[in-house]
C-alpha positions in Angstrom: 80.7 93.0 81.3 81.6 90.7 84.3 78.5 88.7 86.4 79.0 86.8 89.4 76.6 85.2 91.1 76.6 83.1 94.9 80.5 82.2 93.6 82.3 80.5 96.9 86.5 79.8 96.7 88.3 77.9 98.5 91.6 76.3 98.0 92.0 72.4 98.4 90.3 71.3 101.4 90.8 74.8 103.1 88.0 77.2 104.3 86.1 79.3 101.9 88.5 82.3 101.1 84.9 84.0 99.1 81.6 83.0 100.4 78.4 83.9 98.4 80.1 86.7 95.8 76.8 88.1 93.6 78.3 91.4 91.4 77.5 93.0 88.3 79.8 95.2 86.4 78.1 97.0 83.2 79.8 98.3 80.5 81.6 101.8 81.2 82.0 101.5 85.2 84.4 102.2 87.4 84.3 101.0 90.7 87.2 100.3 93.8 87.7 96.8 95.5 88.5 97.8 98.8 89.3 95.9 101.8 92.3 95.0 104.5 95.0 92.5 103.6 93.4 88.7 102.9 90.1 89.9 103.0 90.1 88.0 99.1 90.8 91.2 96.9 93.5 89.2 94.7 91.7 86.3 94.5 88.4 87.8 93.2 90.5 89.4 90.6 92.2 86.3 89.5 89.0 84.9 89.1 87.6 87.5 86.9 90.4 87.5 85.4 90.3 83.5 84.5 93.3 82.6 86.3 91.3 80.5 88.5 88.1 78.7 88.6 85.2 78.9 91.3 84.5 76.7 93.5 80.8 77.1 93.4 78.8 79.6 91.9 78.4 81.3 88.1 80.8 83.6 86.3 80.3 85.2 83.1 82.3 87.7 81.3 81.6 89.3 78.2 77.7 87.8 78.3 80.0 84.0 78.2 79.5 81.5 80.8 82.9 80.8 81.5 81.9 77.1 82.9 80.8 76.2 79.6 83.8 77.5 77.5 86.5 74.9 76.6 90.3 75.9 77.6 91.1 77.4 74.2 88.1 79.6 74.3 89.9 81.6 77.5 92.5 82.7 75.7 90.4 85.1 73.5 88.6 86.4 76.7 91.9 87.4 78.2 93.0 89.4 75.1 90.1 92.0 76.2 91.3 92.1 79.8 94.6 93.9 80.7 95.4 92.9 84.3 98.0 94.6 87.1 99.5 92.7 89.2 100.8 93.2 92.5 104.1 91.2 91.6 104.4 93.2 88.1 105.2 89.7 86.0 107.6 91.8 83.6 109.9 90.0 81.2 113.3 90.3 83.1 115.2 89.9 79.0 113.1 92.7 77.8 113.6 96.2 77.9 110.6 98.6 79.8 109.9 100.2 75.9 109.4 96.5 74.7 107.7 95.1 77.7 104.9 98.0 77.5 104.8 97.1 73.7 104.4 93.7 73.7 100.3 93.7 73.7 100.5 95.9 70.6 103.2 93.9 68.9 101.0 90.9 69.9 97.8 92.4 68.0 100.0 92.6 65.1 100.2 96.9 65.2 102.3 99.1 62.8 105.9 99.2 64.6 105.4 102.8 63.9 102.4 102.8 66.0 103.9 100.9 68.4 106.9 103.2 69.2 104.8 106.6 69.5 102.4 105.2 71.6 104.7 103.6 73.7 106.4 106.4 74.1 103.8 109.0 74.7 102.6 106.7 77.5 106.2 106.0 78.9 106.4 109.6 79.2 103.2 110.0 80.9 104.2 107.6 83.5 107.4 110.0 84.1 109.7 106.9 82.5 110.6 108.5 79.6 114.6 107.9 80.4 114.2 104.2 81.3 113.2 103.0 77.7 115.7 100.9 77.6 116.2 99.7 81.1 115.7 96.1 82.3 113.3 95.2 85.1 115.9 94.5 88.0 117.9 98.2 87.1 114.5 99.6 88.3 112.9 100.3 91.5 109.5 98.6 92.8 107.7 102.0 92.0 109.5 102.0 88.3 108.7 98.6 88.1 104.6 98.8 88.6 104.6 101.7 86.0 105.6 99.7 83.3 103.2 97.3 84.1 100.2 99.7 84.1 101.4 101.6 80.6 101.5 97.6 79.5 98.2 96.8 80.8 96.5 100.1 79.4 98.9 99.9 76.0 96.2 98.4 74.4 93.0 99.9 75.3 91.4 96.9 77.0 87.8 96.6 77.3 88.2 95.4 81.2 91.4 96.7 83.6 92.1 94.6 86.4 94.4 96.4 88.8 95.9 94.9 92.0 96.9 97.7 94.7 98.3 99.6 91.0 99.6 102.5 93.3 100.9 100.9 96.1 104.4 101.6 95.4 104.2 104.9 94.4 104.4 108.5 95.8 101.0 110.2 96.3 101.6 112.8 93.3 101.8 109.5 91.1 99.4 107.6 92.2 97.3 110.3 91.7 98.3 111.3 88.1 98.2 107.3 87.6 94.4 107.3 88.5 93.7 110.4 86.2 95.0 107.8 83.3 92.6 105.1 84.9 89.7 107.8 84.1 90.7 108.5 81.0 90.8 104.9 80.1 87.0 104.7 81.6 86.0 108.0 80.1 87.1 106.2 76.5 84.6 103.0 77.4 87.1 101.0 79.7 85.7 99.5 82.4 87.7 99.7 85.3 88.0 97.2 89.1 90.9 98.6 91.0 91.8 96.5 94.3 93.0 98.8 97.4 93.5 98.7 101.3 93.6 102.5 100.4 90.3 103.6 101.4 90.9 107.2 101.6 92.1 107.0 98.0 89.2 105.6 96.7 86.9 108.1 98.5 88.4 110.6 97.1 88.1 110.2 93.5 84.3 109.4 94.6 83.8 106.5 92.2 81.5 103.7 93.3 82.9 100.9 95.8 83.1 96.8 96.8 84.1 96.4 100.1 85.3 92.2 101.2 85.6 91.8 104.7 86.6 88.2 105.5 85.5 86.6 101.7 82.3 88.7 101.7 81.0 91.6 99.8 79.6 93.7 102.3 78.4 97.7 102.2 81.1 100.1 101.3 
C-alpha cells in the first residue's frame, strides 16, 4: 500500500527535517505515528499523502512509483486517500452536512445515499444538531469531527490522520478510534500521527516512532 525507502526531506537549503525513512505499509494495517512536536510526523504524512515531494529516496503508493507519475496521474492516487488534517481545511461557505458530503457528491453517489450516510455518520460523531452549521459557528473539537466523518465518508483505501483527536475529550477520542477500527476491520488501512503515546498503547496496534527526522524503535 505505501513503500518508502532511504527518503530524506529537507526544505530549501535547510537541514534534513527526515533522514533515511525505509517503511512498508501492507494492505489492511493499522499502525500509530508517534513522536513529540517537530519530530516530522506532518511532514511524513504530507508526503504520503503527495502533497510534497522527497528530497531523496523512493515512494510508492499503490504498487506506483510516484517519481515516475506525471502531475495528472496524482490526482487519481489522492481519490483513494482520505487525509485529516490538523488545521481541518473545511469549506467556510458550506454547511458541516455538505462538507462531510462532498467526497460522495464528488464520486457522483445517489443524493439519497449521500444524505443517509451522511447522517448516520454525523450522528455517530455526536453532530447530529449541527447539520447545518458553518465551520466558524463551531468549536475546534466540532470542527475536527467533521473533518474525520469527511475523510472516512467515502471509505478510502488509505486514512491519513494528523493528531485526529487532539481536540477532543477522552470519551470521543475514544469512540472516534472505535470508528478508525471499524474502517480497518472493513479493509482500510489506517497511519494515525500522535504525541499521545499512552493512546496509542492502549488500543495495542503496531507503532512508528520519529525522533528528530528518524524512524526509530517504538
Amino acid at each position: 500500500m505505501v513503500r518508502l525507502e532511504n527518503v530524506g526531506m529537507r526544505y530549501g537549503t535547510g537541514p534534513e527535517v527526515l533522514r533515511d525513512i525505509s517503511l512498508d505499509l501492507r494492505p489492511g494495517s493499522f499502525r500509530f505515528l508517534t513522536g513529540a512536536s517537530g519530530a516530522g510526523k506532518t511532514t511524513l504524512l504530507r508526503l504520503i499523502y503527495l502533497a510534497e515531494r522527497p528530497t531523496r529516496g523512493l515512494i510508492s503508493l499503490f504498487g506506483e512509483d510516484i517519481s515516475r507519475l506525471q502531475r495528472r496521474d496524482l490526482a487519481p492516487l489522492r481519490r483513494k486517500i482520505g487525509v485529516v488534517f490538523q488545521d481541518f481545511r473545511l469549506l467556510g461557505h458550506l454547511s458541516a452536512f455538505d462538507n462531510v458530503a462532498l467526497p460522495l457528491r464528488v464520486s457522483g453517489a445517489p443524493e439519497t445515499q449521500v444524505r443517509q450516510h451522511v447522517a448516520e455518520l454525523m450522528k455517530w460523531v455526536g453532530l447530529a444538531d449541527k447539520l447545518d452549521a458553518r465551520p466558524a459557528t463551531l468549536s475546534g473539537g466540532q470542527q475536527q469531527r467533521v473533518a474525520i466523518a469527511r475523510a472516512v465518508i467515502g471509505r478510502p483505501q488509505l486514512l491519513l490522520a494528523d493528531e485526529p483527536t487532539g481536540n477532543v475529550d477522552d470519551a470521543m477520542a475514544l469512540r472516534l478510534l472505535h470508528l478508525f477500527e471499524g474502517m480497518n476491520r472493513l479493509g482500510t488501512t489506517l497511519l494515525l500521527a500522535t504525541h499521545n503515546d499512552a493512546l496509542a498503547t492502549q488500543l495495542g496496534h503496531g507503532r512508528l516512532h520519529l525522533e528528530n527526522g528518524e524512524l526509530v524503535a517504538a
